[in-house]
C-alpha positions as protocol buffer text, in pm:
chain_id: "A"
residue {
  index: 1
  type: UNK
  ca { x: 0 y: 0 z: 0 }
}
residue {
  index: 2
  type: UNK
  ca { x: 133 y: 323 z: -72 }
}
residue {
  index: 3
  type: UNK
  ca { x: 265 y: 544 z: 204 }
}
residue {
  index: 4
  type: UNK
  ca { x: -28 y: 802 z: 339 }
}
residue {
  index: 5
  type: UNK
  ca { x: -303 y: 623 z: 246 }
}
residue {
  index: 6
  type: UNK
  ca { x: -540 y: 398 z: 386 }
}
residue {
  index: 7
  type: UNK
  ca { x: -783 y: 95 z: 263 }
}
residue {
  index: 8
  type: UNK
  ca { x: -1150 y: 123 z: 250 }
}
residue {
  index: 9
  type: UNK
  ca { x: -1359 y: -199 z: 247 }
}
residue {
  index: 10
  type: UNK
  ca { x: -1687 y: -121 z: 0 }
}
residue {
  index: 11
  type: UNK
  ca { x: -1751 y: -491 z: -111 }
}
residue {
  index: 12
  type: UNK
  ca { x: -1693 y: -834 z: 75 }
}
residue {
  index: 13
  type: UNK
  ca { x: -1648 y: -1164 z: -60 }
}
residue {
  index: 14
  type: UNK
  ca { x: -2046 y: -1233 z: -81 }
}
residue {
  index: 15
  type: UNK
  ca { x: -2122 y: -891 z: -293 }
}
residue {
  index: 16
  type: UNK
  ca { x: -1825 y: -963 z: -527 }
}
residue {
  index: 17
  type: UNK
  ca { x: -1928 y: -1336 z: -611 }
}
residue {
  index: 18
  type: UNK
  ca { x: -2259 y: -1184 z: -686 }
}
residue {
  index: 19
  type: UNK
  ca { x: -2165 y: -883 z: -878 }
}
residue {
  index: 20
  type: UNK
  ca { x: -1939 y: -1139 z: -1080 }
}
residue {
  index: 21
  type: UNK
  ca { x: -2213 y: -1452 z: -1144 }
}
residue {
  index: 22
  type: UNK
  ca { x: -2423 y: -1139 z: -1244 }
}
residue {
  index: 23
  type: UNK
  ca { x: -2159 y: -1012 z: -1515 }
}
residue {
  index: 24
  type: UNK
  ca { x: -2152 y: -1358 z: -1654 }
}
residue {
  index: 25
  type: UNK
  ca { x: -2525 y: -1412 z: -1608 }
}
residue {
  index: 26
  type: UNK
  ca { x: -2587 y: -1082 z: -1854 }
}
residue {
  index: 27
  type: UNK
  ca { x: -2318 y: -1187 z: -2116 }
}
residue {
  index: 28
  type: UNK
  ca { x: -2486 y: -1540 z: -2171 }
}
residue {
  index: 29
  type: UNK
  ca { x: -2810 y: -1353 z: -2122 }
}
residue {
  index: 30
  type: UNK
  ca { x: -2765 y: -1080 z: -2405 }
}
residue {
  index: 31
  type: UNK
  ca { x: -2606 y: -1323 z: -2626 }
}
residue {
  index: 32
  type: UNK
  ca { x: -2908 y: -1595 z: -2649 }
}
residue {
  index: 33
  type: UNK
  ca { x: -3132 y: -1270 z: -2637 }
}
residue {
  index: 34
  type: UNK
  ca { x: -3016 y: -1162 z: -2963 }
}
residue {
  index: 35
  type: UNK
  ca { x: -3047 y: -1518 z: -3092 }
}
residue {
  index: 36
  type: UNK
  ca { x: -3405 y: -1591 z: -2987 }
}
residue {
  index: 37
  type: UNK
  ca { x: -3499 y: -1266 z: -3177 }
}
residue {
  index: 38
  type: UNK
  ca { x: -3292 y: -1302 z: -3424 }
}
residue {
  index: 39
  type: UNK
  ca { x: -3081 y: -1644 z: -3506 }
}
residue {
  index: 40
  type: UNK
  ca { x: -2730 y: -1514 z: -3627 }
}
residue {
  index: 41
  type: UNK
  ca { x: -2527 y: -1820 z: -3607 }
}
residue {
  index: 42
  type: UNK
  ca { x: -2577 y: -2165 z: -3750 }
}
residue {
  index: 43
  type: UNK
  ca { x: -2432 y: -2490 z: -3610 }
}
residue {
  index: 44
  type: UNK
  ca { x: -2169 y: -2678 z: -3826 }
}
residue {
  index: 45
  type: UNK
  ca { x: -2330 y: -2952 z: -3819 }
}
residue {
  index: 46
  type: UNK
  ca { x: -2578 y: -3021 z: -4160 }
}
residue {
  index: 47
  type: UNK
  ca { x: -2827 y: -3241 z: -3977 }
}
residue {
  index: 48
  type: UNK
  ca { x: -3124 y: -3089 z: -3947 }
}
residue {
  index: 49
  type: UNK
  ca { x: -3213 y: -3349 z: -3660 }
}
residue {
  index: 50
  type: UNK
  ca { x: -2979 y: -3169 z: -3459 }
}
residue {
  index: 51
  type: UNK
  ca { x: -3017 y: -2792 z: -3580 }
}
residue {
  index: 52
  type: UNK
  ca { x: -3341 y: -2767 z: -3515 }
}
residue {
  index: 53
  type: UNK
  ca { x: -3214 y: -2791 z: -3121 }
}
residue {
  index: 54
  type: UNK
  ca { x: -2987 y: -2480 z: -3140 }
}
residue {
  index: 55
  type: UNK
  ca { x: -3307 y: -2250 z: -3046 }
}
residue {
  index: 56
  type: UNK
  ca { x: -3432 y: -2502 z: -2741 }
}
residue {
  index: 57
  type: UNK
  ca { x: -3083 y: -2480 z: -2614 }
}
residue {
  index: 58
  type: UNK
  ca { x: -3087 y: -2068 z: -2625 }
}
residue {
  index: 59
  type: UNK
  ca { x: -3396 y: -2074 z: -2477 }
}
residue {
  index: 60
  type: UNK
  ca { x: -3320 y: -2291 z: -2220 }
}
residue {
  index: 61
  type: UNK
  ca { x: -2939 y: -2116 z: -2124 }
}
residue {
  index: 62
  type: UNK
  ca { x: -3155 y: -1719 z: -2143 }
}
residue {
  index: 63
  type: UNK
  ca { x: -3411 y: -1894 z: -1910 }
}
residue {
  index: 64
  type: UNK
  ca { x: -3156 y: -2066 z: -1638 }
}
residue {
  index: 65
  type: UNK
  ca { x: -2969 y: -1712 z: -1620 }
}
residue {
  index: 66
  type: UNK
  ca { x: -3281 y: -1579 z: -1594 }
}
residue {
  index: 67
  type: UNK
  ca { x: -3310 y: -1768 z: -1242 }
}
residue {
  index: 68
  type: UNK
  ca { x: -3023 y: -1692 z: -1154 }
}
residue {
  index: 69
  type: UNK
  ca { x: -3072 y: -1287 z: -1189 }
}
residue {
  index: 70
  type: UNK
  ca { x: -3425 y: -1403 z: -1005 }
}
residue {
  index: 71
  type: UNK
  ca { x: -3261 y: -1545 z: -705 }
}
residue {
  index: 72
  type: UNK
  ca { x: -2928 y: -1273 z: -718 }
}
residue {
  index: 73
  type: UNK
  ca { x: -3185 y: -985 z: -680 }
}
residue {
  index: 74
  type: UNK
  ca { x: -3376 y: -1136 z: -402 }
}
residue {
  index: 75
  type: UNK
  ca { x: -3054 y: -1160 z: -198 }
}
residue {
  index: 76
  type: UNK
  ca { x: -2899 y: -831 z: -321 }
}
residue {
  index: 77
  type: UNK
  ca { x: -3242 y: -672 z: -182 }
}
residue {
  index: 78
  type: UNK
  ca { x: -3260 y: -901 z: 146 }
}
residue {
  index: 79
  type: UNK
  ca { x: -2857 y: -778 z: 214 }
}
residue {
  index: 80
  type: UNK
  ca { x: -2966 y: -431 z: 122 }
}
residue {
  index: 81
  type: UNK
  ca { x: -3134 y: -385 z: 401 }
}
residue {
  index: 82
  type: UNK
  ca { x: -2932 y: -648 z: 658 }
}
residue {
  index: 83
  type: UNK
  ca { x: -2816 y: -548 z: 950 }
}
residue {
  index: 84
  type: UNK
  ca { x: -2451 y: -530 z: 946 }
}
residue {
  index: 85
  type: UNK
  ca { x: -2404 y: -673 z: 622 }
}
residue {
  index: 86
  type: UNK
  ca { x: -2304 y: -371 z: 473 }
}
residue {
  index: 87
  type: UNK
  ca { x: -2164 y: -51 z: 597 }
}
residue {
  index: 88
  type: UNK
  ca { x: -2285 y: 163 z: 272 }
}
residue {
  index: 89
  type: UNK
  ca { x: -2665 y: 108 z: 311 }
}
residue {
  index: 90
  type: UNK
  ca { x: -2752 y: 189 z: -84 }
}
residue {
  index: 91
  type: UNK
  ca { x: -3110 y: 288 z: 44 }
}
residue {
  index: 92
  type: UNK
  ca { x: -3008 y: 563 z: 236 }
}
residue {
  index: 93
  type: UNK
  ca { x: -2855 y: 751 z: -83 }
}
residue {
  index: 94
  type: UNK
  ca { x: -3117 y: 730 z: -276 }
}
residue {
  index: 95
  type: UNK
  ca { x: -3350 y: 909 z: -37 }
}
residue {
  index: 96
  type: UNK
  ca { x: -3417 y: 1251 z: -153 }
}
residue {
  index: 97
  type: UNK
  ca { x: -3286 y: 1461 z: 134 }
}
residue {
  index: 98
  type: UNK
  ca { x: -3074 y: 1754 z: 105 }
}
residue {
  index: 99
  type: UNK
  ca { x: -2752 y: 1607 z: 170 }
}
residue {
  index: 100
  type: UNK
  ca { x: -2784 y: 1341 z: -63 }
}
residue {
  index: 101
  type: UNK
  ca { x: -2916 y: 1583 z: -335 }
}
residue {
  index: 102
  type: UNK
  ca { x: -2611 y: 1845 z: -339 }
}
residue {
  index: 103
  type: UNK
  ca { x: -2430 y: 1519 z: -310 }
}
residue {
  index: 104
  type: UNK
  ca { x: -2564 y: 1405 z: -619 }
}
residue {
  index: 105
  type: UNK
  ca { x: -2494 y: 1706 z: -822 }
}
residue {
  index: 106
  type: UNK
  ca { x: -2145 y: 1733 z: -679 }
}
residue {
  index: 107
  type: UNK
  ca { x: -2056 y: 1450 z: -793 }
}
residue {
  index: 108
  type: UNK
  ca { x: -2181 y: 1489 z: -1133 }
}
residue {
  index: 109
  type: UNK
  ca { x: -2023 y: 1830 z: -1126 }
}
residue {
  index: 110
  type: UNK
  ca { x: -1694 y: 1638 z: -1066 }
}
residue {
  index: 111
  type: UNK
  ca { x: -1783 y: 1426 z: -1342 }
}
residue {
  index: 112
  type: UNK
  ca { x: -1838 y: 1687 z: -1647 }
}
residue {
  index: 113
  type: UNK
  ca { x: -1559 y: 1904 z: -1480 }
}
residue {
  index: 114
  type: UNK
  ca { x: -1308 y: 1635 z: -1515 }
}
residue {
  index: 115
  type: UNK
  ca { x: -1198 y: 1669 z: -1132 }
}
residue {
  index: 116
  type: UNK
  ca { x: -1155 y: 1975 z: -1138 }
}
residue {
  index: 117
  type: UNK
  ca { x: -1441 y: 2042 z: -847 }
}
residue {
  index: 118
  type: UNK
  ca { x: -1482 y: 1742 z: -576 }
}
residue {
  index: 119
  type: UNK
  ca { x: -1633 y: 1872 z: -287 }
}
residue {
  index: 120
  type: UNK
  ca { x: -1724 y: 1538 z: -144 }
}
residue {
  index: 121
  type: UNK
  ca { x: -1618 y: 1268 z: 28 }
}
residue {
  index: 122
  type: UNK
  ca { x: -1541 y: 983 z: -227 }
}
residue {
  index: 123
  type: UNK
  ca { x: -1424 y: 745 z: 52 }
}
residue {
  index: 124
  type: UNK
  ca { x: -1770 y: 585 z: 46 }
}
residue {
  index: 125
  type: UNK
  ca { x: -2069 y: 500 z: -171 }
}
residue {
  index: 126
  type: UNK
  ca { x: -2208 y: 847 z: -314 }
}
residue {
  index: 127
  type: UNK
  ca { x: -2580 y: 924 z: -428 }
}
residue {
  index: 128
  type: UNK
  ca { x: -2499 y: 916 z: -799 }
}
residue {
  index: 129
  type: UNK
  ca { x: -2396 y: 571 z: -799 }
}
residue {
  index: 130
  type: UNK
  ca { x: -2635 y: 446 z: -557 }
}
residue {
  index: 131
  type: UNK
  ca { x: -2880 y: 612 z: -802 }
}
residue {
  index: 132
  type: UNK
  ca { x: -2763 y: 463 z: -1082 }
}
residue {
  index: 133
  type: UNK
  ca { x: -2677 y: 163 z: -955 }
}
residue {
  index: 134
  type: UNK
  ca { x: -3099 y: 168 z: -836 }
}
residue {
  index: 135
  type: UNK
  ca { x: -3170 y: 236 z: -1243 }
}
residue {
  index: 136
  type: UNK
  ca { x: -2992 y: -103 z: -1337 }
}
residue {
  index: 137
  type: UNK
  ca { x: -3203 y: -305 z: -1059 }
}
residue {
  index: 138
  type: UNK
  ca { x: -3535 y: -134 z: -1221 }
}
residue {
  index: 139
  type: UNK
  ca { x: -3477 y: -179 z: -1537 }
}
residue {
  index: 140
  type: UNK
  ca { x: -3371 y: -569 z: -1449 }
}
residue {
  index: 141
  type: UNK
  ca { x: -3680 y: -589 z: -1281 }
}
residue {
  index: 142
  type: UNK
  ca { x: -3853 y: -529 z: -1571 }
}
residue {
  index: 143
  type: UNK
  ca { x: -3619 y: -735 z: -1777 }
}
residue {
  index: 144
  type: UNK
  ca { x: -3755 y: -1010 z: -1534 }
}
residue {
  index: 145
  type: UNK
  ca { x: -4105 y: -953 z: -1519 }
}
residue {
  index: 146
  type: UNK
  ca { x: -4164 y: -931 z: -1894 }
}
residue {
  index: 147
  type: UNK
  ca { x: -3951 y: -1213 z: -1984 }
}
residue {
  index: 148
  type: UNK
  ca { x: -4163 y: -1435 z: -1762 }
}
residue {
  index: 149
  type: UNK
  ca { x: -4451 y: -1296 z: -1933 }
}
residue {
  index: 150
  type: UNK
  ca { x: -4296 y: -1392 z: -2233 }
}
residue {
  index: 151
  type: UNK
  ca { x: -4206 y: -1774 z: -2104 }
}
residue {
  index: 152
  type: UNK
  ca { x: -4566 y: -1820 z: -1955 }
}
residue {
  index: 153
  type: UNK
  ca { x: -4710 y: -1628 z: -2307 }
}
residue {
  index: 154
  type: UNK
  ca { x: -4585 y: -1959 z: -2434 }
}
residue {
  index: 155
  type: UNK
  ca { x: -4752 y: -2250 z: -2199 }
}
residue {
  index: 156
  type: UNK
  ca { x: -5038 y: -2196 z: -2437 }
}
residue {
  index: 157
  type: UNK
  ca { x: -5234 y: -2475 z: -2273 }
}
residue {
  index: 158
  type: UNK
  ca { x: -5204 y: -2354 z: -1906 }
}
residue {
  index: 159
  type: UNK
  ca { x: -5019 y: -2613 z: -1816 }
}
residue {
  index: 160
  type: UNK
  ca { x: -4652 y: -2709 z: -1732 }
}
residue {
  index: 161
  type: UNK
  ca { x: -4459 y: -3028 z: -1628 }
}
residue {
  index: 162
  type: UNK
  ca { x: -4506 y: -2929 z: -1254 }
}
residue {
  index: 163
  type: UNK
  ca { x: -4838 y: -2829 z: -1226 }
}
residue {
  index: 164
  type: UNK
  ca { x: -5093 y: -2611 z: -1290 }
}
residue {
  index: 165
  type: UNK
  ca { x: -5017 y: -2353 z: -1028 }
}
residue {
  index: 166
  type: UNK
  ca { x: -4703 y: -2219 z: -1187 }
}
residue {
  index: 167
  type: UNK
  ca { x: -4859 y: -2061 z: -1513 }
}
residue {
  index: 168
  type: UNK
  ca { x: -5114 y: -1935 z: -1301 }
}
residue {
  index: 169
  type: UNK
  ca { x: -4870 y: -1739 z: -1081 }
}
residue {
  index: 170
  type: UNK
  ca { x: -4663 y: -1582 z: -1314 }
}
residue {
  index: 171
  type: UNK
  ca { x: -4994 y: -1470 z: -1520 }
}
residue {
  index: 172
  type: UNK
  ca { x: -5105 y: -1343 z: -1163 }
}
residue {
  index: 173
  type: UNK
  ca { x: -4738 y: -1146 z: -1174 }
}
residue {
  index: 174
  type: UNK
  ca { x: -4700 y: -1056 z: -1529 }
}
residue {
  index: 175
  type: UNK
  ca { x: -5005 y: -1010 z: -1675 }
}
residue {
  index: 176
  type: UNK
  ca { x: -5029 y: -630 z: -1596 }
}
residue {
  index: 177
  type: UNK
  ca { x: -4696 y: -583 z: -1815 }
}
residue {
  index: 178
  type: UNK
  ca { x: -4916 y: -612 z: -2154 }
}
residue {
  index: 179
  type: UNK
  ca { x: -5143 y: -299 z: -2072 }
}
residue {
  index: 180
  type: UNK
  ca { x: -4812 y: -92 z: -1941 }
}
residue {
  index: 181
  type: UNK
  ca { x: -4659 y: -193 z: -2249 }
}
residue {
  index: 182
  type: UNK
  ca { x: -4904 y: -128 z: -2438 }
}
residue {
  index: 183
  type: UNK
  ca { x: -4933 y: 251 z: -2303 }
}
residue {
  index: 184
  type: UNK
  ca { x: -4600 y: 323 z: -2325 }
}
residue {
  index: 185
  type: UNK
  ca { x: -4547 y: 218 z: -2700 }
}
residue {
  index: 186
  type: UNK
  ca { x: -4908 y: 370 z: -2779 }
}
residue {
  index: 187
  type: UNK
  ca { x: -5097 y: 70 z: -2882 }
}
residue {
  index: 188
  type: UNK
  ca { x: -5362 y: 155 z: -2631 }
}
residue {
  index: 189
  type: UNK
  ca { x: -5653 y: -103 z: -2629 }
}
residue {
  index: 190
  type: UNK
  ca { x: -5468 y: -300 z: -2931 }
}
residue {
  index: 191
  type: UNK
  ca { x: -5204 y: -419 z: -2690 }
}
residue {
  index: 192
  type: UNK
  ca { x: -5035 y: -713 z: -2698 }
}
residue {
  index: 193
  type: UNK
  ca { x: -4723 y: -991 z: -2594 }
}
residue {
  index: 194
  type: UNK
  ca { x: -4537 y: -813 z: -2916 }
}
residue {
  index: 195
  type: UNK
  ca { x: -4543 y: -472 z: -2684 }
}
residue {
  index: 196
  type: UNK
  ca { x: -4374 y: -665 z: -2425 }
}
residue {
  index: 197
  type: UNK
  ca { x: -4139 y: -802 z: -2621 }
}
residue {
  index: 198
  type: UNK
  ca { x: -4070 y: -475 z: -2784 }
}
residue {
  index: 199
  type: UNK
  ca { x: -4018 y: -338 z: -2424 }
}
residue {
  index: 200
  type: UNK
  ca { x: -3812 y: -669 z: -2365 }
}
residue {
  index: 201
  type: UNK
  ca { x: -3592 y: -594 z: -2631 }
}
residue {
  index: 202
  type: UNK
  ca { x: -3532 y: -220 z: -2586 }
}
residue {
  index: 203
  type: UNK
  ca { x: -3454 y: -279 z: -2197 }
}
residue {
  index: 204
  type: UNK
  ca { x: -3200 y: -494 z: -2299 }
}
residue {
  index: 205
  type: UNK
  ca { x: -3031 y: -191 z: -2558 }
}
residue {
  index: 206
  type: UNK
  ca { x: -3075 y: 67 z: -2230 }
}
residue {
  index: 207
  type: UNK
  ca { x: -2890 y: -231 z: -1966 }
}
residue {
  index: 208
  type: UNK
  ca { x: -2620 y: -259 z: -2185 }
}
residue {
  index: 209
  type: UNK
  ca { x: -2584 y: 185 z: -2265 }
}
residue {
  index: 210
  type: UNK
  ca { x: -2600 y: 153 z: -1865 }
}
residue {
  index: 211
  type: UNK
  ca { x: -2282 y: -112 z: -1824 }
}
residue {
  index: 212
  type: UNK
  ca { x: -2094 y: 118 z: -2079 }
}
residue {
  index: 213
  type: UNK
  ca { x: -2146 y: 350 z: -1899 }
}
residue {
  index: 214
  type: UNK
  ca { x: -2083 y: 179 z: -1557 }
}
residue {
  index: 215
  type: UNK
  ca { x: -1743 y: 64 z: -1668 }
}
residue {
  index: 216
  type: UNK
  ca { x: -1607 y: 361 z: -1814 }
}
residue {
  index: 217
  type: UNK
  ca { x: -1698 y: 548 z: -1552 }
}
residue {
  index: 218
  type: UNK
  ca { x: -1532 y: 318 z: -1284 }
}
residue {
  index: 219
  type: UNK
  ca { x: -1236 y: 354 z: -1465 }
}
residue {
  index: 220
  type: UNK
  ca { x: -1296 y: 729 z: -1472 }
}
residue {
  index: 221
  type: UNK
  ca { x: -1286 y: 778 z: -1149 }
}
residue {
  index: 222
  type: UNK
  ca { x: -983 y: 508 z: -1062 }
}
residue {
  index: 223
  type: UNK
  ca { x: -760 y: 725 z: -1331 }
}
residue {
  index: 224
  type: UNK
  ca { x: -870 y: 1081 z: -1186 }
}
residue {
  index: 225
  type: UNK
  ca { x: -931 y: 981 z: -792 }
}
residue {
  index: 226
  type: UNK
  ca { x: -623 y: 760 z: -787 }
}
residue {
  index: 227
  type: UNK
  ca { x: -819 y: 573 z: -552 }
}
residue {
  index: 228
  type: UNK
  ca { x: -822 y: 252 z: -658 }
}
residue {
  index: 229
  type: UNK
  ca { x: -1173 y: 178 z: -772 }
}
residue {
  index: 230
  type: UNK
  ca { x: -1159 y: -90 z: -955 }
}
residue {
  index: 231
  type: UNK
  ca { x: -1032 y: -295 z: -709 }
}
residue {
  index: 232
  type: UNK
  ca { x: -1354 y: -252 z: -523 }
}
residue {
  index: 233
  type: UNK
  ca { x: -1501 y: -549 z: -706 }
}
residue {
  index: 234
  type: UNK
  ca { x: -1204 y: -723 z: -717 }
}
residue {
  index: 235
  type: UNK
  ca { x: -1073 y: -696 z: -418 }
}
residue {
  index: 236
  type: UNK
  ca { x: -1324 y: -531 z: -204 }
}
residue {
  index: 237
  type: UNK
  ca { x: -1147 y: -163 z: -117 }
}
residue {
  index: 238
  type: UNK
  ca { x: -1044 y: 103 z: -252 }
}
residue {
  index: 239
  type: UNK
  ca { x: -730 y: 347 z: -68 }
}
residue {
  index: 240
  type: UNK
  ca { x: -782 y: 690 z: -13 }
}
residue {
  index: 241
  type: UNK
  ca { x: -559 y: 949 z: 169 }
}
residue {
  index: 242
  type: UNK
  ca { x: -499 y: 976 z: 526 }
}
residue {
  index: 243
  type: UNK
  ca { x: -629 y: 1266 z: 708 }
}
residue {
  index: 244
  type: UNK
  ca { x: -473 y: 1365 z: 1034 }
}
residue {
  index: 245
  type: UNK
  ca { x: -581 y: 1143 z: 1326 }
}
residue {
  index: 246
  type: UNK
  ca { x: -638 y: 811 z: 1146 }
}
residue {
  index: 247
  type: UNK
  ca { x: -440 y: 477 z: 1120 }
}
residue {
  index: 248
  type: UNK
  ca { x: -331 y: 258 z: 883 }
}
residue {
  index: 249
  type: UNK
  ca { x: -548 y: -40 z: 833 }
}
């Protein structure tokens, strides 16, 4: 560690594994994505026998990540709120208060000034990233909610190999994301699954403008802080200065 400074823990072991099984989750999730609406790759193999399997086996890989963004979420929102799990309650940024508003513009200030105006303390989670960071979890959200939709859109017959109850609780769930689809592309009482998969698709194009985003802007502020970010997800800390009074961890 370099002389002066000090490390910050912002991310233990569990939050990385998750972050990480979630960067994964999205790359196989994207990729099949773009295959089930649109097949860009053949196999090598001439049987048709076989070919005709390519599209079961997308669907079933975009479905399994799908579960596994399900059951991520659940436990990034249980930990969110934990006691003790995490020192940088997310929650609390995002609450509109004063504080957390002129800390929002500071830091976006700091952002389009290049560093040359940080009047905040970086040390910690800030309300722009906790506020971004709550955009992604929306809009994955509805990336869930509408793909189930779009699974359960399928089970024409009602049924499915473990019951009847399970189309009838994501119907119960999902239902409602045909109307709101509907209104927001303008089909109004003519809406209909393609509106939610519309929606489906164009969520995907705004996650991935977000992780651009997300990424460069990580390594933003790791080249202009000199704080290390980028080790927060790889290492879980980042090192800032010392100010007068504290210790070396």
């Amino acid at each position: 560690m370099k002389p002066g400074y000090k490390k910050i823990e912002r991310m233990n072991a569990t939050t990385r594994i998750i972050h990480w099984t979630n960067v994964f989750s999205m790359i196989v999730a994207v990729a099949t994505g773009f295959y089930i609406a649109h097949p860009y790759y053949q196999t090598f193999i001439s049987d048709p026998a076989v070919d005709k399997y390519v599209m079961a086996w997308n669907r079933w890989a975009h479905f399994i990540v799908a579960i596994i963004f399900d059951v991520t979420s659940i436990v990034i929102f249980y930990l969110a709120f934990a006691t003790r799990f995490l020192k940088d309650k997310p929650y609390k940024k995002d609450i509109p208060t004063q504080s957390n508003i002129k800390q929002f513009f500071e830091v976006f200030l700091n952002l389009v000034t290049l560093n040359k105006r940080k009047n905040f303390d970086s040390s910690h989670l800030d309300s722009f990233n906790s506020v971004y960071l709550t955009i992604f979890h929306l809009l994955l959200v509805w990336m869930l909610l509408s793909g189930l939709q779009l699974y359960v859109h399928g089970l024409g017959s009602g049924l499915s190999s473990i019951g009847e109850w399970w189309p009838w609780m994501l119907h119960l769930m999902t239902d409602w994301t045909i109307p709101v689809s509907g209104w927001i592309i303008g089909s109004g009482p003519t809406a209909s699954i393609m509106d939610v998969r519309i929606l489906h698709h164009y969520a995907m194009w705004w996650i991935i403008t977000w992780v651009v985003f997300h990424i460069y802007y990580q390594v933003w502020r790791t080249i202009f802080w000199k704080e290390g970010d980028v080790n927060i997800v790889i290492g879980g800390g980042k090192y800032v200065k010392m100010k007068e009074g504290d210790k070396e961890a």
